[in-house]
Backbone as XML, in Angstrom:
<?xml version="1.0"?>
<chain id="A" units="angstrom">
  <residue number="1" name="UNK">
    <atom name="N" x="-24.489" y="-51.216" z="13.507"/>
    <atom name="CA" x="-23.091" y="-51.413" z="13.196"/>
    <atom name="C" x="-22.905" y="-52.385" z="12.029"/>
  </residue>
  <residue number="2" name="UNK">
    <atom name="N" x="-23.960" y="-53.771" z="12.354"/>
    <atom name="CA" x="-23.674" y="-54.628" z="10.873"/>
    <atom name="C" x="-23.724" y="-53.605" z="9.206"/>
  </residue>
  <residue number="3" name="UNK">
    <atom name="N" x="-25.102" y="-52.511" z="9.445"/>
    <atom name="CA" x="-25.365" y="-52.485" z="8.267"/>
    <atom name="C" x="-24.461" y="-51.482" z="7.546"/>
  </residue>
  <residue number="4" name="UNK">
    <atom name="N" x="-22.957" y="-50.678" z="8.414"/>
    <atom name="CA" x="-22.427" y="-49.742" z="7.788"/>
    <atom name="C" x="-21.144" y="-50.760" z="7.777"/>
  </residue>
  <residue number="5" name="UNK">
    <atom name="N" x="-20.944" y="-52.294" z="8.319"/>
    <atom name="CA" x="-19.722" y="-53.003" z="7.916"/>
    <atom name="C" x="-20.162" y="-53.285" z="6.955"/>
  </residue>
  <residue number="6" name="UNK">
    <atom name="N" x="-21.482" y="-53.982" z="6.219"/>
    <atom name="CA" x="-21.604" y="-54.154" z="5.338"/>
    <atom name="C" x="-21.371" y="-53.363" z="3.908"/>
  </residue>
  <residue number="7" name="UNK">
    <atom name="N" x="-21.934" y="-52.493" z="4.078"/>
    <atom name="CA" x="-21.333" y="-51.467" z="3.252"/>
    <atom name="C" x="-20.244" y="-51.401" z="2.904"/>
  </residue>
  <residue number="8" name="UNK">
    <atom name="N" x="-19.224" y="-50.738" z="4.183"/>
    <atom name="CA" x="-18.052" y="-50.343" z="3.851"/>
    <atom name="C" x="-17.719" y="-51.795" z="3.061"/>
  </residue>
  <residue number="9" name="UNK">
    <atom name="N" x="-17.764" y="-53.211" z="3.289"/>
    <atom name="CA" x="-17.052" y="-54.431" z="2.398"/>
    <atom name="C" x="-17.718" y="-54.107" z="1.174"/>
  </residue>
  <residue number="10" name="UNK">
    <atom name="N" x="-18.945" y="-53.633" z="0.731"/>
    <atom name="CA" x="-19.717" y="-53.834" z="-0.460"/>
    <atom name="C" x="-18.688" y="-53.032" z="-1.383"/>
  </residue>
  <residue number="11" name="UNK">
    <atom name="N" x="-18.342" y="-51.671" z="-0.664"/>
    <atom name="CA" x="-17.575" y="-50.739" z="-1.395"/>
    <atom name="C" x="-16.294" y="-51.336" z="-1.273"/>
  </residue>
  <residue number="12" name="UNK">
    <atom name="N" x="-15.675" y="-51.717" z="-0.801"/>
    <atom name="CA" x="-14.185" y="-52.312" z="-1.178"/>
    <atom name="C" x="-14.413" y="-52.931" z="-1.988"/>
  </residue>
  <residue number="13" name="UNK">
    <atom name="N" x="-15.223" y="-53.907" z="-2.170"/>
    <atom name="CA" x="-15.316" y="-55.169" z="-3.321"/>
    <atom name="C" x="-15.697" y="-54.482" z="-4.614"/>
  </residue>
  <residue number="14" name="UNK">
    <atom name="N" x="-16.494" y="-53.911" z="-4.253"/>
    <atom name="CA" x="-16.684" y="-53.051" z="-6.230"/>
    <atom name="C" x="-15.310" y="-52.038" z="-6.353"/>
  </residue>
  <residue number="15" name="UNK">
    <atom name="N" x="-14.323" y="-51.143" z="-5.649"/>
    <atom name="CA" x="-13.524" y="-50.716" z="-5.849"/>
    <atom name="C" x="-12.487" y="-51.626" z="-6.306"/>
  </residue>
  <residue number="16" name="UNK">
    <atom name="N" x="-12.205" y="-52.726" z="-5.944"/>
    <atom name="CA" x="-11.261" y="-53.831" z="-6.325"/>
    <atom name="C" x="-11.756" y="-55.050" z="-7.415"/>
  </residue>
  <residue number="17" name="UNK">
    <atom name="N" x="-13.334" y="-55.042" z="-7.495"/>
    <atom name="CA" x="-13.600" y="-55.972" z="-8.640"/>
    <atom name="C" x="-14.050" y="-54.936" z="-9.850"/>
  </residue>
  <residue number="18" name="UNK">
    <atom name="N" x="-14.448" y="-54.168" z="-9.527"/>
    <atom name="CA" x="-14.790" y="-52.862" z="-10.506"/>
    <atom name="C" x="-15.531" y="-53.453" z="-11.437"/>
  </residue>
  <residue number="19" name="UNK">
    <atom name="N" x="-16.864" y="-53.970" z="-10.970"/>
    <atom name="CA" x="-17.797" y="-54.975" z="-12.312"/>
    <atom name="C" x="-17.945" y="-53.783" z="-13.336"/>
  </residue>
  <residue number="20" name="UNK">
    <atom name="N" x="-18.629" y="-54.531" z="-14.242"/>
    <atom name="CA" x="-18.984" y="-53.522" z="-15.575"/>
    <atom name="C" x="-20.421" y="-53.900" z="-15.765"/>
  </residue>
  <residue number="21" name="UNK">
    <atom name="N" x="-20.954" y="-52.633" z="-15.662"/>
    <atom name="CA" x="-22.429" y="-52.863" z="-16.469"/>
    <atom name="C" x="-23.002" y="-53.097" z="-17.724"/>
  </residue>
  <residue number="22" name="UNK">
    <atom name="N" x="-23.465" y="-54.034" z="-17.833"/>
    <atom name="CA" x="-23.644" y="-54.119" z="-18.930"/>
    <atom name="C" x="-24.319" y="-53.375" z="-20.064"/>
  </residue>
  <residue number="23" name="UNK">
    <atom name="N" x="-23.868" y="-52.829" z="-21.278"/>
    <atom name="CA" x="-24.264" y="-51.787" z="-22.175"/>
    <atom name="C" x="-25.975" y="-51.627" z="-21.629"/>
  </residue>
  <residue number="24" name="UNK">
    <atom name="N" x="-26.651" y="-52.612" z="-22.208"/>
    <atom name="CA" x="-27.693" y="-52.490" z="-21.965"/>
    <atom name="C" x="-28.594" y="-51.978" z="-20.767"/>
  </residue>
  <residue number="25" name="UNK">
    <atom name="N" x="-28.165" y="-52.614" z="-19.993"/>
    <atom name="CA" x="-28.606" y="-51.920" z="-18.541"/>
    <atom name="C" x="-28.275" y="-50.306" z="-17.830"/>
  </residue>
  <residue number="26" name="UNK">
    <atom name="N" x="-27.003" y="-49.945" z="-18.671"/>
    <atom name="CA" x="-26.456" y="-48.917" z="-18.401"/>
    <atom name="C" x="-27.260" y="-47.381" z="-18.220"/>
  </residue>
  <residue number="27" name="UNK">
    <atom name="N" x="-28.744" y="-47.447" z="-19.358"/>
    <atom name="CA" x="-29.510" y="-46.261" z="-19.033"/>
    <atom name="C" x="-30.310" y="-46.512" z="-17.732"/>
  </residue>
  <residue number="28" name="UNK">
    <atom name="N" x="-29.973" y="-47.960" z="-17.226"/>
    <atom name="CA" x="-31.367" y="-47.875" z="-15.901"/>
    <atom name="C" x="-30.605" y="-48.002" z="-14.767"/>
  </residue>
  <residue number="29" name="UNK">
    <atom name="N" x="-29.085" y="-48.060" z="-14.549"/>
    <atom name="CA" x="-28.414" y="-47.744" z="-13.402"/>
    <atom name="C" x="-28.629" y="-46.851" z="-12.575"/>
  </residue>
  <residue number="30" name="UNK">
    <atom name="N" x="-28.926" y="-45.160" z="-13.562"/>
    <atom name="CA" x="-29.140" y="-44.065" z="-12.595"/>
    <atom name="C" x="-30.642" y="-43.968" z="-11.820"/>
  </residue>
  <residue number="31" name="UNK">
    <atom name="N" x="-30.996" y="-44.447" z="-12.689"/>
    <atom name="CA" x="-32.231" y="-44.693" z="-12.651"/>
    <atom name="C" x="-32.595" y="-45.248" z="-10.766"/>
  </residue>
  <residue number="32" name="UNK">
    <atom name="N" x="-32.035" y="-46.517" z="-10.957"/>
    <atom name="CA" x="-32.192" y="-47.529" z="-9.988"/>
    <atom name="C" x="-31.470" y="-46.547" z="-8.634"/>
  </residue>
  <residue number="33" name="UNK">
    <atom name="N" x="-30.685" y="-46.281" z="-9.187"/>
    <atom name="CA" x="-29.849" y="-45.566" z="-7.752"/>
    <atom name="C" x="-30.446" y="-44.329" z="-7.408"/>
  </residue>
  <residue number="34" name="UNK">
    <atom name="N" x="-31.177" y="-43.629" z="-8.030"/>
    <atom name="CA" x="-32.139" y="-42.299" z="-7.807"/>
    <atom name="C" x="-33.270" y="-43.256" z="-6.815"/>
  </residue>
  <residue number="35" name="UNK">
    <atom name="N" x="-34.275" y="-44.366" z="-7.137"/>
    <atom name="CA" x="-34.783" y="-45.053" z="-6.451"/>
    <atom name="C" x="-34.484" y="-45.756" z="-5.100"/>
  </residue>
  <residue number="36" name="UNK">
    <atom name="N" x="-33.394" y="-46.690" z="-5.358"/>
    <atom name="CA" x="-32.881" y="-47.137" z="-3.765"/>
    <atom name="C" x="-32.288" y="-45.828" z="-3.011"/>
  </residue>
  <residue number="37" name="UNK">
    <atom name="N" x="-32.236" y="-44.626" z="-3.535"/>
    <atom name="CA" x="-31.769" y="-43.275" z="-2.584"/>
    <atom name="C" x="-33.388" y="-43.101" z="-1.771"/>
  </residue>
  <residue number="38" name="UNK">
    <atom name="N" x="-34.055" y="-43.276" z="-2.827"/>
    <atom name="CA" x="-35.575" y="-42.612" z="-2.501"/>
    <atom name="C" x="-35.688" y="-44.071" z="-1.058"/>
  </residue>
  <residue number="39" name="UNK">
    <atom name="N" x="-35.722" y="-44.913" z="-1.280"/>
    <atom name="CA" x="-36.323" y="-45.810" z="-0.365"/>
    <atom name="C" x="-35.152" y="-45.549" z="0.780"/>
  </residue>
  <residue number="40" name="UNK">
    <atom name="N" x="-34.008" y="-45.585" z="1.207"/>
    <atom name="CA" x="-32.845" y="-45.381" z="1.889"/>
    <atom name="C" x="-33.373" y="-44.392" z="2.837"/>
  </residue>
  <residue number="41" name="UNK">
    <atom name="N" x="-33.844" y="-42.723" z="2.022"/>
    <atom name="CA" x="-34.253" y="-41.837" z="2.939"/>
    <atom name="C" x="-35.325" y="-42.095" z="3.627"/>
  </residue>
  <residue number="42" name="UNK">
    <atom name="N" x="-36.154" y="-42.605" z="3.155"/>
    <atom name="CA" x="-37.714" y="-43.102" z="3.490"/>
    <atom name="C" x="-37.426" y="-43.820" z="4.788"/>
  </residue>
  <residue number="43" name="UNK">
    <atom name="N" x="-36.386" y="-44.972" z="4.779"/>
    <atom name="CA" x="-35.946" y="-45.593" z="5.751"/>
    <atom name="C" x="-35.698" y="-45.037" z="6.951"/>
  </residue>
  <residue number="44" name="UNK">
    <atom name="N" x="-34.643" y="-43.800" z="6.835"/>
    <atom name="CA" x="-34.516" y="-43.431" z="8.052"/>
    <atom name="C" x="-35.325" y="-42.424" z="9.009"/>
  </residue>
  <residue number="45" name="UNK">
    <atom name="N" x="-36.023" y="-42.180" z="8.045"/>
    <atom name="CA" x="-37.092" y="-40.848" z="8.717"/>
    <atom name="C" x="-37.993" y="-41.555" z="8.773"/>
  </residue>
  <residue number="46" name="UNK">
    <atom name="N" x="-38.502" y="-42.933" z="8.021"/>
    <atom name="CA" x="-39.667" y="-44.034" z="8.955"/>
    <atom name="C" x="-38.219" y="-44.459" z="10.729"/>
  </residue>
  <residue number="47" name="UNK">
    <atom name="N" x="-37.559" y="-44.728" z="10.567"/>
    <atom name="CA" x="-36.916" y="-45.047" z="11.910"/>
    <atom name="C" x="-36.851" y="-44.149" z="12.766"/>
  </residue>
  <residue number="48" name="UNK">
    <atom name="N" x="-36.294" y="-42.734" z="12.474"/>
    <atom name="CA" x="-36.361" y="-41.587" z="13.495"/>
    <atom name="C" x="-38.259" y="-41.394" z="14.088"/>
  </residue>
  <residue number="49" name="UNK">
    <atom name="N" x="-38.710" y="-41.687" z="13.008"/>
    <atom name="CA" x="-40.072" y="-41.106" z="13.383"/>
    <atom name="C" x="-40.703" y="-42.661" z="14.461"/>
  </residue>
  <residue number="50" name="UNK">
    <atom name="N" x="-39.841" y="-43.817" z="14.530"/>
    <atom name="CA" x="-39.933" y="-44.852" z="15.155"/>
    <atom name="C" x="-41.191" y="-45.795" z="14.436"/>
  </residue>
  <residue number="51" name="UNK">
    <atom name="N" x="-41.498" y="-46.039" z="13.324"/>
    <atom name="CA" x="-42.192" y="-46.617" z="12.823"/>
    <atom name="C" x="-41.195" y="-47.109" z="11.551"/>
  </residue>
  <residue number="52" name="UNK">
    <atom name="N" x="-40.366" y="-47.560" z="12.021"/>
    <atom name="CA" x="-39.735" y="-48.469" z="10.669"/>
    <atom name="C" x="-40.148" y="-49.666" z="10.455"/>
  </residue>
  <residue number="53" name="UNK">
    <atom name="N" x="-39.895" y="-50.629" z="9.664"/>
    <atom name="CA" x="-40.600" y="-51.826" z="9.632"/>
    <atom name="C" x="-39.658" y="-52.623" z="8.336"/>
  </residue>
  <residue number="54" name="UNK">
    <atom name="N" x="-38.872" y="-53.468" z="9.112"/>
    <atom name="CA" x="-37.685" y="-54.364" z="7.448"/>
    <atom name="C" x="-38.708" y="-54.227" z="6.529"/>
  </residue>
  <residue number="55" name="UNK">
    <atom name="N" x="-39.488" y="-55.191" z="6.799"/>
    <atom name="CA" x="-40.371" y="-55.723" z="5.370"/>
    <atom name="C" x="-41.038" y="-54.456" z="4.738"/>
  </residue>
  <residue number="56" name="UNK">
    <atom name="N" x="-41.196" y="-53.570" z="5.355"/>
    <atom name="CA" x="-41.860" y="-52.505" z="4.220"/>
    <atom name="C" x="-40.365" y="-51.944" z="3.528"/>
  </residue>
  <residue number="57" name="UNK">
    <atom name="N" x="-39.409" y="-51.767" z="4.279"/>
    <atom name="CA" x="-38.546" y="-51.096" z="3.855"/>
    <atom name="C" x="-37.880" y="-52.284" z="2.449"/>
  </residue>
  <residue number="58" name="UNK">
    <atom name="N" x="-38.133" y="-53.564" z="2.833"/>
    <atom name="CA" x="-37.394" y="-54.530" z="1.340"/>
    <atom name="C" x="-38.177" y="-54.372" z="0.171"/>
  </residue>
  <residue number="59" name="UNK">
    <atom name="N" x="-39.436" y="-53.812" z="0.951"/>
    <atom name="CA" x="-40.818" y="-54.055" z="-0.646"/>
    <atom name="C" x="-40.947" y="-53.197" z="-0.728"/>
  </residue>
  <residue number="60" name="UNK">
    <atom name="N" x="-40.641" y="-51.433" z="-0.317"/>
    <atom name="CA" x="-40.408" y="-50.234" z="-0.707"/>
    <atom name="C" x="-39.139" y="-50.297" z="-1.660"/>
  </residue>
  <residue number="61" name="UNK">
    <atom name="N" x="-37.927" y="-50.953" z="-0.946"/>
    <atom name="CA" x="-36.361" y="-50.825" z="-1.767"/>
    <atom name="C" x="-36.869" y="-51.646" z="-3.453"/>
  </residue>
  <residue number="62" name="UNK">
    <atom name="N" x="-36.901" y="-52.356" z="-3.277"/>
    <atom name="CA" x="-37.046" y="-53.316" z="-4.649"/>
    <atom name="C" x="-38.299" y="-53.117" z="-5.314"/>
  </residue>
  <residue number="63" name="UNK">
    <atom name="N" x="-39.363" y="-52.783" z="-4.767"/>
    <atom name="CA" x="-40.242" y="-51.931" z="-5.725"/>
    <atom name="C" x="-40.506" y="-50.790" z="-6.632"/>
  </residue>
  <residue number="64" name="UNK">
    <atom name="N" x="-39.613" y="-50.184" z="-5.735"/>
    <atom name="CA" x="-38.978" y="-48.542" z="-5.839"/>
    <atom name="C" x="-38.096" y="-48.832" z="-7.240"/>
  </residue>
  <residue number="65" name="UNK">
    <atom name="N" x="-37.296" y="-49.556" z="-7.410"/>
    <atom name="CA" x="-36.381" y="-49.923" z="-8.281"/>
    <atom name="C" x="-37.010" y="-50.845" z="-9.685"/>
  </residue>
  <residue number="66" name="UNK">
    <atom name="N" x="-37.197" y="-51.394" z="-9.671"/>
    <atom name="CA" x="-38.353" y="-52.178" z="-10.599"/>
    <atom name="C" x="-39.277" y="-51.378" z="-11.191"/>
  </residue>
  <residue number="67" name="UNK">
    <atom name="N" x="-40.051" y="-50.693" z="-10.474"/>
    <atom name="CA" x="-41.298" y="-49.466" z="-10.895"/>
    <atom name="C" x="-40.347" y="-48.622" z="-11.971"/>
  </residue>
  <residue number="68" name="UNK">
    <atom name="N" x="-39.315" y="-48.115" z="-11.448"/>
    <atom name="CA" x="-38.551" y="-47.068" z="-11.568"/>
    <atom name="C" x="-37.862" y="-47.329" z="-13.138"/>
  </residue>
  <residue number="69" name="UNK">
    <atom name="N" x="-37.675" y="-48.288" z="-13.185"/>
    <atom name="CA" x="-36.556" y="-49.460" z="-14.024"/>
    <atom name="C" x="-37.615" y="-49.552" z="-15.610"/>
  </residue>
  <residue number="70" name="UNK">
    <atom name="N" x="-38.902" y="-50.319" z="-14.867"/>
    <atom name="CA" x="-40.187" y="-50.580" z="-15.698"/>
    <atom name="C" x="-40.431" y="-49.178" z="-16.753"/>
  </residue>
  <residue number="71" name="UNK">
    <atom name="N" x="-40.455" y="-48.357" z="-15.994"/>
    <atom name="CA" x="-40.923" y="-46.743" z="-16.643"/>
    <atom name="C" x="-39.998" y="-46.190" z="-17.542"/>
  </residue>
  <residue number="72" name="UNK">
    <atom name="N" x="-39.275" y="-46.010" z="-17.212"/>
    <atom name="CA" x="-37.834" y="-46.165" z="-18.438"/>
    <atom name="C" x="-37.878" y="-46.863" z="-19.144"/>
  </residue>
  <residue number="73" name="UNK">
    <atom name="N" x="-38.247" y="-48.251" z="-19.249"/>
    <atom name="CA" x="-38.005" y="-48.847" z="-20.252"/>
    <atom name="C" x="-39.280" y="-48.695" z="-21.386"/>
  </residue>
  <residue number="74" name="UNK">
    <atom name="N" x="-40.475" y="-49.026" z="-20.553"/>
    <atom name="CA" x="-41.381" y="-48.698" z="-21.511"/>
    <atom name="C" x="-41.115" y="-47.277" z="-22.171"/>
  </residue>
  <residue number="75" name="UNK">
    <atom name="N" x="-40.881" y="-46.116" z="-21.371"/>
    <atom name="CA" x="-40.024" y="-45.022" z="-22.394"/>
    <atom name="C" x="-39.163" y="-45.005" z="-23.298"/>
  </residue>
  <residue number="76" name="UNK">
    <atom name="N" x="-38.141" y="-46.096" z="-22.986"/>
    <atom name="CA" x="-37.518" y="-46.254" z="-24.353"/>
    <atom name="C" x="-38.210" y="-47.072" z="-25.496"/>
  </residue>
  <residue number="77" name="UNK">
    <atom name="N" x="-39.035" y="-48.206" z="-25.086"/>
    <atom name="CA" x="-39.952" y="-48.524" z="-25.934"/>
    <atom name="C" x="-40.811" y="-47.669" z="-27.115"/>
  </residue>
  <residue number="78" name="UNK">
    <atom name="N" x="-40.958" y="-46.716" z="-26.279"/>
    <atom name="CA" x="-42.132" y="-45.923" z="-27.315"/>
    <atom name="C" x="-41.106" y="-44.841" z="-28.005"/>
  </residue>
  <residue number="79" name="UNK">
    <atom name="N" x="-39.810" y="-44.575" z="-27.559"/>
    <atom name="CA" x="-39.151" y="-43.716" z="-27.889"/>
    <atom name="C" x="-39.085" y="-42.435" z="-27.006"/>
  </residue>
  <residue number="80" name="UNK">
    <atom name="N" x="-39.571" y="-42.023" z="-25.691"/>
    <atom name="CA" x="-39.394" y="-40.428" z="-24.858"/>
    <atom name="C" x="-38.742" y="-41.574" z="-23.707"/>
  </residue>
  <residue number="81" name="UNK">
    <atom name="N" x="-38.133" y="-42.307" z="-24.161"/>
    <atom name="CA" x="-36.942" y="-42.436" z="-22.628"/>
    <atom name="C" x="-36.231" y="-41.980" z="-21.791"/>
  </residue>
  <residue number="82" name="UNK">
    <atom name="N" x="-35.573" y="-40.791" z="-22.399"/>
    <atom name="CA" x="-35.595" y="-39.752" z="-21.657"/>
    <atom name="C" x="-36.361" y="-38.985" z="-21.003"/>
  </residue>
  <residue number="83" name="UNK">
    <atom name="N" x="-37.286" y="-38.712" z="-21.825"/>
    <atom name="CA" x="-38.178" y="-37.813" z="-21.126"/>
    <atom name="C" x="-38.947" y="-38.616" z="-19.549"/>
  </residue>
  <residue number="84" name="UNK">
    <atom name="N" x="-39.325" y="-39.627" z="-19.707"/>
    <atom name="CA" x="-39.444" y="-40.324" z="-18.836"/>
    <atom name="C" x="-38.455" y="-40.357" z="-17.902"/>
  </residue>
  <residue number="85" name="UNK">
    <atom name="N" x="-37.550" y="-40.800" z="-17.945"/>
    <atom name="CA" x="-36.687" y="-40.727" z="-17.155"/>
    <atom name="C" x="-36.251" y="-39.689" z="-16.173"/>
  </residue>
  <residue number="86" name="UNK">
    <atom name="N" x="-36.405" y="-37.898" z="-17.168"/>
    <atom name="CA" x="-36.041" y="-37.219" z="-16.322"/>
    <atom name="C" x="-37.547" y="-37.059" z="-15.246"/>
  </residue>
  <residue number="87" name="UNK">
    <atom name="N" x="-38.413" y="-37.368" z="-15.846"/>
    <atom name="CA" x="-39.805" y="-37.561" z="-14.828"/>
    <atom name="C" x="-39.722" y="-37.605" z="-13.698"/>
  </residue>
  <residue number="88" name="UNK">
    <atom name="N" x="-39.151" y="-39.492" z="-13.743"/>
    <atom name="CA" x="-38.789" y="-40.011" z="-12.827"/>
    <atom name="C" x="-38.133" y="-39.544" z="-11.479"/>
  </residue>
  <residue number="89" name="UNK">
    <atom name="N" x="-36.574" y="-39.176" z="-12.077"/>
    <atom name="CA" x="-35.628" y="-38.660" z="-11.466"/>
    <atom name="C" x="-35.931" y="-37.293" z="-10.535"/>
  </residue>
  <residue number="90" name="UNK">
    <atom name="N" x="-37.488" y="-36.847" z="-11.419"/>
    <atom name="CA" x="-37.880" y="-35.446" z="-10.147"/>
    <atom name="C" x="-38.840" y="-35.904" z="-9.563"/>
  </residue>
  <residue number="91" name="UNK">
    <atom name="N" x="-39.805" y="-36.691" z="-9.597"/>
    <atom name="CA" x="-40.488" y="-37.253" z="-9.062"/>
    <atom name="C" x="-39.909" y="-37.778" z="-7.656"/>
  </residue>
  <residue number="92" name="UNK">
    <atom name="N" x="-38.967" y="-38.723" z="-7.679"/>
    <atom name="CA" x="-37.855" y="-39.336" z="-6.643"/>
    <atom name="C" x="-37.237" y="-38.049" z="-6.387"/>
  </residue>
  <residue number="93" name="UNK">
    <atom name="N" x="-36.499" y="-37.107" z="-6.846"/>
    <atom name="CA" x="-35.890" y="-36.226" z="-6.081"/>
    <atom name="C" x="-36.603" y="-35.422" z="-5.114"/>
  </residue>
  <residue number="94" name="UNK">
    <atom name="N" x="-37.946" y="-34.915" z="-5.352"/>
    <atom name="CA" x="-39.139" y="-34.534" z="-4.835"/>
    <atom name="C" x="-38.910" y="-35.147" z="-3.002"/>
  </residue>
  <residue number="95" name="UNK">
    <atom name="N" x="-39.073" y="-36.669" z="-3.318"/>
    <atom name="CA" x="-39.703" y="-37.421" z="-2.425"/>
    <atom name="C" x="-38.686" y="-37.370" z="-1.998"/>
  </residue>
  <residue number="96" name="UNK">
    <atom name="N" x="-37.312" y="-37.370" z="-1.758"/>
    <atom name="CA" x="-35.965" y="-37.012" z="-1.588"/>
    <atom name="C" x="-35.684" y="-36.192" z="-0.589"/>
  </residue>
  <residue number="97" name="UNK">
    <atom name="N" x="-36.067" y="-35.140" z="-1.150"/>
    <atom name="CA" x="-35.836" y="-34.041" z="-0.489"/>
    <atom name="C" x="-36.968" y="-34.197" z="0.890"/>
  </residue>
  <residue number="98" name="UNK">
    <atom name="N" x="-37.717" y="-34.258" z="0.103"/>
    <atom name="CA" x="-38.956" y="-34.468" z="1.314"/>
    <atom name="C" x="-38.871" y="-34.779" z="2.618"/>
  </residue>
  <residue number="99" name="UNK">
    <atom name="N" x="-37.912" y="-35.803" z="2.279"/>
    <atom name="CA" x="-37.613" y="-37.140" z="3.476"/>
    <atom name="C" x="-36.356" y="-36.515" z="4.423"/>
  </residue>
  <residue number="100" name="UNK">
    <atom name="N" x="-35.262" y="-36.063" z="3.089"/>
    <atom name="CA" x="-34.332" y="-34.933" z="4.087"/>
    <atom name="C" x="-35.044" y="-34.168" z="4.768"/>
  </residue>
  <residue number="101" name="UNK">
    <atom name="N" x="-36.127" y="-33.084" z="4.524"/>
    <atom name="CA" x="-36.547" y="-32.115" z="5.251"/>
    <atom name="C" x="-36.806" y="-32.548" z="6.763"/>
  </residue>
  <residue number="102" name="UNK">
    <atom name="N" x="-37.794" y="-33.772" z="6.326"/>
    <atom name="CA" x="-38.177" y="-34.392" z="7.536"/>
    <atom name="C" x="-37.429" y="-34.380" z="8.526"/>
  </residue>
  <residue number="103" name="UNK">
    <atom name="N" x="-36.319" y="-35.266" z="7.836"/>
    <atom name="CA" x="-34.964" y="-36.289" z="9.220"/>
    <atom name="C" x="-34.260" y="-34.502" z="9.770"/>
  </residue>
  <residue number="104" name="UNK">
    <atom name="N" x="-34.423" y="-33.852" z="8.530"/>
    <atom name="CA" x="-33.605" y="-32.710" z="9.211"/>
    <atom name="C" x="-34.517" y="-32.221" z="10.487"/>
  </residue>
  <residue number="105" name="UNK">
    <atom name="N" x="-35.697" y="-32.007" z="10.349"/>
    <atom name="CA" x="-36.280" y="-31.461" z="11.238"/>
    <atom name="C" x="-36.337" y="-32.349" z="12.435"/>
  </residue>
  <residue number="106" name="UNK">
    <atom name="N" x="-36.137" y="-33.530" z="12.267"/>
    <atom name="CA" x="-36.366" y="-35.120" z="13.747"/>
    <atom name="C" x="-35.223" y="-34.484" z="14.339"/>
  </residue>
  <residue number="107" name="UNK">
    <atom name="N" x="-34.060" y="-34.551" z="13.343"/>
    <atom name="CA" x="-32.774" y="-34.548" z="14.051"/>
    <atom name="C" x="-32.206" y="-33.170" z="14.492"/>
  </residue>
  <residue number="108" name="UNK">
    <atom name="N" x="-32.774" y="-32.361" z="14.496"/>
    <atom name="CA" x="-32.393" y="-30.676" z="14.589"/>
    <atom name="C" x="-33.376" y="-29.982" z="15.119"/>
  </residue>
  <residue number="109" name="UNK">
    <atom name="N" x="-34.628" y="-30.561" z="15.177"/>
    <atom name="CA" x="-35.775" y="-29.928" z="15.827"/>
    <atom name="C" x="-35.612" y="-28.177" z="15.239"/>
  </residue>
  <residue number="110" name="UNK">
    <atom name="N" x="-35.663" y="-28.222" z="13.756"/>
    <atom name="CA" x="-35.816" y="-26.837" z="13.128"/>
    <atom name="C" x="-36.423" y="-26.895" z="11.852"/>
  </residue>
</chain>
């Protein structure tokens, strides 16, 4: 129950403070949020499957994001930032889906 009050306040507060990203950071937003999706699903299909664990799940979340963040940038470094990026983004969608399949199958037994 804490972790969906939390939420729901996280989302009021950015709907009413409406931060701005900063230019710069702006190509590694999607980025980051393709990643904390990837660790999020990971989360719950490590919990359904009853082997969750916080601490893997904080050093999966923020690693996931950083790694993710890192690779892009050195892509824009060399110049295929994009290309990297869309890498990324299937790489994580991959693992994505994956993790849906899973929870679908925990939770639906199909």
């Amino acid at each position: 129950m804490i972790p969906l009050l939390g939420l729901l306040a996280g989302i009021v507060v950015g709907l009413l403070l409406e931060p701005a990203v900063p230019l710069a950071l702006q190509p590694y937003l999607p980025i980051a949020i393709v990643a904390a999706m990837d660790a999020l699903f990971g989360a719950f299909r490590a919990y359904l499957e009853g082997n969750f664990s916080d601490k893997v799940f904080v050093v999966s979340f923020v690693s996931n994001v950083l790694i993710a963040a890192a690779i892009v940038y050195v892509g824009d470094q060399i110049g295929v930032g994009s290309q990297l990026s869309t890498g990324v983004v299937v790489v994580l969608g991959i693992r994505i889906f994956t993790n849906v399949a899973a929870i679908r199958r925990a939770l639906f037994h199909a």
